[in-house]
N, CA, C and O atoms as CSV, one atom per row, in Angstrom:
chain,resi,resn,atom,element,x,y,z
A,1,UNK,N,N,-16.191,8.320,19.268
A,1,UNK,CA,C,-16.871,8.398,17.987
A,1,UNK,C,C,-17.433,7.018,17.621
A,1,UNK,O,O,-17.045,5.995,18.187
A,2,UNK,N,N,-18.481,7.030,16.529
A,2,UNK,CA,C,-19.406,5.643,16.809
A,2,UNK,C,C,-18.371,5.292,14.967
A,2,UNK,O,O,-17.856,5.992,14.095
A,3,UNK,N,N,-18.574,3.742,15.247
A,3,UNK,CA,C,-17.466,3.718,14.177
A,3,UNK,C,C,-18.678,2.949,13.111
A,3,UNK,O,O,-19.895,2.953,13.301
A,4,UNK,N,N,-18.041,2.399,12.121
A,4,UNK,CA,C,-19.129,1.946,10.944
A,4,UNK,C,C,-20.505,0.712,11.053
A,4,UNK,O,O,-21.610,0.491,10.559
A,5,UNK,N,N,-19.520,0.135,12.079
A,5,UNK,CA,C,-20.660,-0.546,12.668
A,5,UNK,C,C,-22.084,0.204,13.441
A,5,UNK,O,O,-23.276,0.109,13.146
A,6,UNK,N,N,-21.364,1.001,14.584
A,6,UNK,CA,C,-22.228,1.804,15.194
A,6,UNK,C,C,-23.227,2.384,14.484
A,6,UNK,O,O,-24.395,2.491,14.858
A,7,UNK,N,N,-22.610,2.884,13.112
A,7,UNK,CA,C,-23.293,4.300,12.777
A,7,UNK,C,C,-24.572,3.306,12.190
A,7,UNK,O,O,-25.742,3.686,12.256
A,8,UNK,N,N,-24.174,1.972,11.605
A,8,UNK,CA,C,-25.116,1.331,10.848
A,8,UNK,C,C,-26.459,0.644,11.695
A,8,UNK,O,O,-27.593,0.316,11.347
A,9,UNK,N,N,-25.849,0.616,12.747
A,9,UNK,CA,C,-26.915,-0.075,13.786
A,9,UNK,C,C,-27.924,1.242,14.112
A,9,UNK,O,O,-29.136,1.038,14.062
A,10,UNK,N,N,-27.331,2.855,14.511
A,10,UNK,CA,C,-28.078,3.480,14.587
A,10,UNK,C,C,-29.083,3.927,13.459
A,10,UNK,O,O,-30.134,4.509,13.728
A,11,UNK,N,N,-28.759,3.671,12.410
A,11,UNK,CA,C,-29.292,4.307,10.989
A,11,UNK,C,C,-30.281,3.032,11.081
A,11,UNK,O,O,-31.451,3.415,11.079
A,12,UNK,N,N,-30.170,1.800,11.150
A,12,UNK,CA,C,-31.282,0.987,11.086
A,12,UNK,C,C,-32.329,1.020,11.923
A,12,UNK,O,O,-33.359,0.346,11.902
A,13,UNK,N,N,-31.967,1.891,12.686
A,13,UNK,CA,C,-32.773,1.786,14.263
A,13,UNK,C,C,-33.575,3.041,13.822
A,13,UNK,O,O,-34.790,2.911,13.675
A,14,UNK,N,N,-33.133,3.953,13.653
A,14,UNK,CA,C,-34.099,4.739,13.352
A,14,UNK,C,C,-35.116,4.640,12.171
A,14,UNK,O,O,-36.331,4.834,12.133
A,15,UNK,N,N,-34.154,4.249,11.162
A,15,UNK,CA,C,-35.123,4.193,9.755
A,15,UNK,C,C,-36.314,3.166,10.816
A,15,UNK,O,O,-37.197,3.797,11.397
A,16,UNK,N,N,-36.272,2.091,10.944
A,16,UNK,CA,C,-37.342,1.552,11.644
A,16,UNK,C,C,-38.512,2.390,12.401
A,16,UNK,O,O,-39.672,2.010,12.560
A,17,UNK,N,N,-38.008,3.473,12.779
A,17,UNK,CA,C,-38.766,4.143,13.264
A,17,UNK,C,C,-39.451,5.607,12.959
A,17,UNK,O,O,-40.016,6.436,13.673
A,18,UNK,N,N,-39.072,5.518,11.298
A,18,UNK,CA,C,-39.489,6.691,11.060
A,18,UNK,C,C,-40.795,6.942,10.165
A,18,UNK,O,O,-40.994,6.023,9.371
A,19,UNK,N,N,-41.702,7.956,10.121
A,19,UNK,CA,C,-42.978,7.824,9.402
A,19,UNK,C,C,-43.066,7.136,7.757
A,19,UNK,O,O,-42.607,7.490,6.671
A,20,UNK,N,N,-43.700,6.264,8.109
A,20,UNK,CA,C,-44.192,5.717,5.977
A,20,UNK,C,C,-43.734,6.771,5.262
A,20,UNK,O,O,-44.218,7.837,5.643
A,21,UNK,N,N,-42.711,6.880,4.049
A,21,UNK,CA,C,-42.169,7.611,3.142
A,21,UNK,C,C,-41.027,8.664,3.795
A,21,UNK,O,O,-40.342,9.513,3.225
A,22,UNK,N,N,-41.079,8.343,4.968
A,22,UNK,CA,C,-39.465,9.787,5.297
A,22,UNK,C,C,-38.069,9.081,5.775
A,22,UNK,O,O,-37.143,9.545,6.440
A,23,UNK,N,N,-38.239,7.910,5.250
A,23,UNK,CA,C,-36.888,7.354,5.431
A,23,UNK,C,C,-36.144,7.633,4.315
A,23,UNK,O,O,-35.085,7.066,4.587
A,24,UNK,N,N,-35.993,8.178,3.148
A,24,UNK,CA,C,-35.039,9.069,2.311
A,24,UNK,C,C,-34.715,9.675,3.599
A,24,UNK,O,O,-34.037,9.076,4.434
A,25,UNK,N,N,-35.198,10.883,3.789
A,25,UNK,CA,C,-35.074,12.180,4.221
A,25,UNK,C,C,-34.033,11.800,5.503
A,25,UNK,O,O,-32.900,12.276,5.567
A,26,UNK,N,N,-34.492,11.030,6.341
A,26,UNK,CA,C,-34.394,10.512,7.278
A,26,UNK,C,C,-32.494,9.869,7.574
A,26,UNK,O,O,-31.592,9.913,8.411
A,27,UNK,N,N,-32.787,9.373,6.343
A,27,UNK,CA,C,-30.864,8.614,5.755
A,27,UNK,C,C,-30.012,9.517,5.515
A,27,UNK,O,O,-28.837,9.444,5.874
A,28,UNK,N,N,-30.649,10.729,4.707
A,28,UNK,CA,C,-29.777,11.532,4.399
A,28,UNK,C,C,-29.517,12.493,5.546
A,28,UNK,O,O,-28.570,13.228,5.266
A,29,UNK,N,N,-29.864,12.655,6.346
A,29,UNK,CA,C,-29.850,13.513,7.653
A,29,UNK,C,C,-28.998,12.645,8.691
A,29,UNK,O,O,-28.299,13.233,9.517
A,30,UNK,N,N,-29.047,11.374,8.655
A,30,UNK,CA,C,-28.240,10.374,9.377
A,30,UNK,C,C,-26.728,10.503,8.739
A,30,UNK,O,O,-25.776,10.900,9.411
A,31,UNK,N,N,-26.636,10.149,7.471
A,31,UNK,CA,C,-25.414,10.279,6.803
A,31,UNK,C,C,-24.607,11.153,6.736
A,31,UNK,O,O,-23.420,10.829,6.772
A,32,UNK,N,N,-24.989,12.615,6.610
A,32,UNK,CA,C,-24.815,13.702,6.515
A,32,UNK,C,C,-23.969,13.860,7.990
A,32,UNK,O,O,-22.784,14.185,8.059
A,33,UNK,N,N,-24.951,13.523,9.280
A,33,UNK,CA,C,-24.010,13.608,10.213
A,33,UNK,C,C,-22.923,13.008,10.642
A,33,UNK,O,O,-21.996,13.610,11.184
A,34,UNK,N,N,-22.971,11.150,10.327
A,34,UNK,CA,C,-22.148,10.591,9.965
A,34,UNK,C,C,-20.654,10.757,9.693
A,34,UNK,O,O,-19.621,10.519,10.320
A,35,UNK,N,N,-21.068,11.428,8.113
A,35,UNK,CA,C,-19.939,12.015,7.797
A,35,UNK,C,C,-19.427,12.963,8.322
A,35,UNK,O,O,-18.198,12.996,8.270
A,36,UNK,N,N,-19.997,13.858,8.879
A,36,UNK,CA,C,-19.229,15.354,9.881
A,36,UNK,C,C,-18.454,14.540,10.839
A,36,UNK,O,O,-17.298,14.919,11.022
A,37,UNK,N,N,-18.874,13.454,11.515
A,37,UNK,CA,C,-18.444,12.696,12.824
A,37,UNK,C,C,-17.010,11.785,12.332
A,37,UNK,O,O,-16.257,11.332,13.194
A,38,UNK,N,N,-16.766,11.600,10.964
A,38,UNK,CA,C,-15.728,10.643,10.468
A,38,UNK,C,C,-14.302,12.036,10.223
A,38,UNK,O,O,-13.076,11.964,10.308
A,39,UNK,N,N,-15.094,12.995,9.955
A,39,UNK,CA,C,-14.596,14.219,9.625
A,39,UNK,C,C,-13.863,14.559,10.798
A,39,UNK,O,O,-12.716,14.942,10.568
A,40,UNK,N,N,-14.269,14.517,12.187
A,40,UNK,CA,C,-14.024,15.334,13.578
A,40,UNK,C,C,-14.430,16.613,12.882
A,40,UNK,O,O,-13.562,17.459,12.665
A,41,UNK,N,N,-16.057,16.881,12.408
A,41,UNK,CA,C,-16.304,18.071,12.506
A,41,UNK,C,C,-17.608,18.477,12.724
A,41,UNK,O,O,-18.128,19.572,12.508
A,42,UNK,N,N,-18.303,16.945,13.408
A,42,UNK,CA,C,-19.863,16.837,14.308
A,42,UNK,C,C,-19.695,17.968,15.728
A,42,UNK,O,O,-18.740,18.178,16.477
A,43,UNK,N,N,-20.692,18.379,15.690
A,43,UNK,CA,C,-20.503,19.460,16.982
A,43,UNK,C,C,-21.511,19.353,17.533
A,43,UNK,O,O,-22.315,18.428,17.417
A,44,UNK,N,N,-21.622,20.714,18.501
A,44,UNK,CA,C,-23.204,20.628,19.642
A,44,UNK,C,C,-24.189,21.190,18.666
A,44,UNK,O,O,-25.327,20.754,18.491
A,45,UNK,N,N,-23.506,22.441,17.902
A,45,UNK,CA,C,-24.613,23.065,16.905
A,45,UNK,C,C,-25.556,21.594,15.765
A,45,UNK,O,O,-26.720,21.469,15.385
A,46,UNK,N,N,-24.314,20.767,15.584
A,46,UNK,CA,C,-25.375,19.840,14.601
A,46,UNK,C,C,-26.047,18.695,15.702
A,46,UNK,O,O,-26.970,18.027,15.236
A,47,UNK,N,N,-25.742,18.485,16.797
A,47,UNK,CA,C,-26.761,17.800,17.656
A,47,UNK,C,C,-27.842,18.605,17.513
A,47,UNK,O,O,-28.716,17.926,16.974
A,48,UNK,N,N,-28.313,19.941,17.764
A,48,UNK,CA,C,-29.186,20.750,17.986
A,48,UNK,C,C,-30.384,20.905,17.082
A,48,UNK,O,O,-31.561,21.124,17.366
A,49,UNK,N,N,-29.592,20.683,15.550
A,49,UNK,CA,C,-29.960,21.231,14.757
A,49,UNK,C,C,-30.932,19.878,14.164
A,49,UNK,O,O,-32.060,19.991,13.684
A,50,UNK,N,N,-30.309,18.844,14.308
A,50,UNK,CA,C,-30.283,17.112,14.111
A,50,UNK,C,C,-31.644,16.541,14.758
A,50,UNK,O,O,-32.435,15.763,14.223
A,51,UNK,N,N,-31.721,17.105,16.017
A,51,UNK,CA,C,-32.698,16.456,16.872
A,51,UNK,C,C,-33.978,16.917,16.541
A,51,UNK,O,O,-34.899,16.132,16.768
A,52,UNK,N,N,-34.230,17.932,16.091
A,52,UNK,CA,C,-35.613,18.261,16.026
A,52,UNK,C,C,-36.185,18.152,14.613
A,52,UNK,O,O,-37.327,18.252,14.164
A,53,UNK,N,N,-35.195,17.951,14.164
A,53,UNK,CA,C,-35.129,17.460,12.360
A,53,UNK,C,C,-35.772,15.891,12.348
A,53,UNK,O,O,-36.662,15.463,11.613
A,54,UNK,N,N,-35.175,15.323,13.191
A,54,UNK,CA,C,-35.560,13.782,13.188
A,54,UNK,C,C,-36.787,13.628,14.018
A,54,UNK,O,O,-37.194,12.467,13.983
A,55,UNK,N,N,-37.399,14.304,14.643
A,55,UNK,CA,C,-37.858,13.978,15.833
A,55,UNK,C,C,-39.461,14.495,15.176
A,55,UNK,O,O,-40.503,13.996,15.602
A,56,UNK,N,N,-39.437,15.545,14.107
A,56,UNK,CA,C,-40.570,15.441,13.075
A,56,UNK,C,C,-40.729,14.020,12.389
A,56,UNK,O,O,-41.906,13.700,12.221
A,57,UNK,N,N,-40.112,13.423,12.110
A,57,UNK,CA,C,-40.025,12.304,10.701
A,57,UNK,C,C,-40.193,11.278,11.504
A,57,UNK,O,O,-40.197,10.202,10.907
A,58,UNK,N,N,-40.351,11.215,12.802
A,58,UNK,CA,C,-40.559,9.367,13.771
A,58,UNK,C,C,-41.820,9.628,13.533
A,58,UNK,O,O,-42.489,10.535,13.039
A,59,UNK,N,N,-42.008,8.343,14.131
A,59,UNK,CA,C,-43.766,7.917,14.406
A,59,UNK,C,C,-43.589,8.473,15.828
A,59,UNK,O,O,-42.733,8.694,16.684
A,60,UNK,N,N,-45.078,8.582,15.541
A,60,UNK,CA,C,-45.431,9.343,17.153
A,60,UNK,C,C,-45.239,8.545,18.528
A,60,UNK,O,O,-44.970,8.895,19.677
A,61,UNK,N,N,-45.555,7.036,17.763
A,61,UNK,CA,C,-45.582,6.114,19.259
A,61,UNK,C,C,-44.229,5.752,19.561
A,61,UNK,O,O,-44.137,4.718,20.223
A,62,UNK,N,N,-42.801,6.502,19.158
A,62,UNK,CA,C,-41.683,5.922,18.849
A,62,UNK,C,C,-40.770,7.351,19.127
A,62,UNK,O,O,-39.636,7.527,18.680
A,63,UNK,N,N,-41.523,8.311,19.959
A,63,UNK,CA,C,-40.328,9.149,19.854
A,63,UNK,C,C,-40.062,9.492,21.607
A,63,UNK,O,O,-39.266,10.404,21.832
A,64,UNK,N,N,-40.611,8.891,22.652
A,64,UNK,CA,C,-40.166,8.376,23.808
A,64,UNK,C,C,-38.824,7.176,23.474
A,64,UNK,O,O,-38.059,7.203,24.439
A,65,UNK,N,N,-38.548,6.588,22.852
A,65,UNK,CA,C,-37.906,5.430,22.435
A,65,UNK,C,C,-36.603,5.909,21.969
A,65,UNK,O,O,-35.459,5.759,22.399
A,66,UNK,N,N,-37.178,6.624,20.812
A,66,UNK,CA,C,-35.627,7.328,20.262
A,66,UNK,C,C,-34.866,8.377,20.927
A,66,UNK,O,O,-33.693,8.750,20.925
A,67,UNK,N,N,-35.900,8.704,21.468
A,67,UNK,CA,C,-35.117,10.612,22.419
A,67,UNK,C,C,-34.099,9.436,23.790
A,67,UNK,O,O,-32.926,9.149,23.551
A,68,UNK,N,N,-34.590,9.077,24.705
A,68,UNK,CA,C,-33.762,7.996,25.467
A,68,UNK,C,C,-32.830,7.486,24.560
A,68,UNK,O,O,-31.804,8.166,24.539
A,69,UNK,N,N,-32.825,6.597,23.855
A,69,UNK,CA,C,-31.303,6.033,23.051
A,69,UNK,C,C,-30.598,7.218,22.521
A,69,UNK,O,O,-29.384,7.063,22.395
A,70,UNK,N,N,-31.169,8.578,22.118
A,70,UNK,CA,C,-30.282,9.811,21.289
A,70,UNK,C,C,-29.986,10.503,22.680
A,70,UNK,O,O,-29.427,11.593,22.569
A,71,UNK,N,N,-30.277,10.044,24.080
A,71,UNK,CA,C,-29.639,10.859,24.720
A,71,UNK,C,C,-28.446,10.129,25.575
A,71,UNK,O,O,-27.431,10.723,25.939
A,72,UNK,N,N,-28.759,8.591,25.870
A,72,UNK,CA,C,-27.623,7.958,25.813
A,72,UNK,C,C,-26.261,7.755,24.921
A,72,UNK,O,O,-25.104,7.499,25.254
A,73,UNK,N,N,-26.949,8.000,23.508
A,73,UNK,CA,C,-25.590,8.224,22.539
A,73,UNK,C,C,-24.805,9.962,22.434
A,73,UNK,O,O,-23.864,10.366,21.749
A,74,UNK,N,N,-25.736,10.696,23.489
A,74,UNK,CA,C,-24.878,12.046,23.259
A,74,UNK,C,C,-23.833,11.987,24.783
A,74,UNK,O,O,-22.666,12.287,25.033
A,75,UNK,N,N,-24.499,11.665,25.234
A,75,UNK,CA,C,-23.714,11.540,26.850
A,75,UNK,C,C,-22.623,10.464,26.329
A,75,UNK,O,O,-21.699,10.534,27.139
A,76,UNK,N,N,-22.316,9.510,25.350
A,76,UNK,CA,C,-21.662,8.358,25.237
A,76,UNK,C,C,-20.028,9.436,24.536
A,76,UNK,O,O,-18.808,9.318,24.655
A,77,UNK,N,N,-20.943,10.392,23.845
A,77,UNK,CA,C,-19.882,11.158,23.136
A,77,UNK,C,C,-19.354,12.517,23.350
A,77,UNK,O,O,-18.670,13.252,22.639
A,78,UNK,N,N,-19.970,12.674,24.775
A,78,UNK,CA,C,-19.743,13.881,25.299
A,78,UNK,C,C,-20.189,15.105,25.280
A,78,UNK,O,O,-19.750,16.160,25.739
A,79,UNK,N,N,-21.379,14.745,24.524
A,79,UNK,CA,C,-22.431,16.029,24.002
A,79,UNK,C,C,-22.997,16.684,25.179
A,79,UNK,O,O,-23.776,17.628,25.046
């Protein structure tokens, strides 16, 4: 599990990369999972559900970038 540090490095990493005005949206979809993951109650259904949620809200030139690091962090956690 990615601990508070982790989660903060990923949340910055993306907000960086997400379209002008959808970084609300963007935090709260990060956090949200966050918290399921502090919970032990993140699963495959909210990877699923997570990825294509975020993967609207990047910039276009930035979602080769993020899909590689979101697939190294699912393999990291056993997804």
């Amino acid at each position: 599990m990615m601990d508070q540090q982790g989660q903060e490095k990923f949340l910055q990493f993306i907000l960086e990369r997400v379209q002008e005005g959808k970084e609300e949206e963007a935090r709260a979809i990060l956090l949200e999972n966050f918290k399921k993951q502090d919970e032990g109650t993140f699963s495959q259904q909210d990877i699923q559900e997570f990825v294509p949620k975020m993967l609207l809200l990047l910039k276009p030139e930035k979602l080769q970038e993020v899909q590689l690091i979101a697939q190294q962090f699912a393999s990291k956690f056993g997804y």
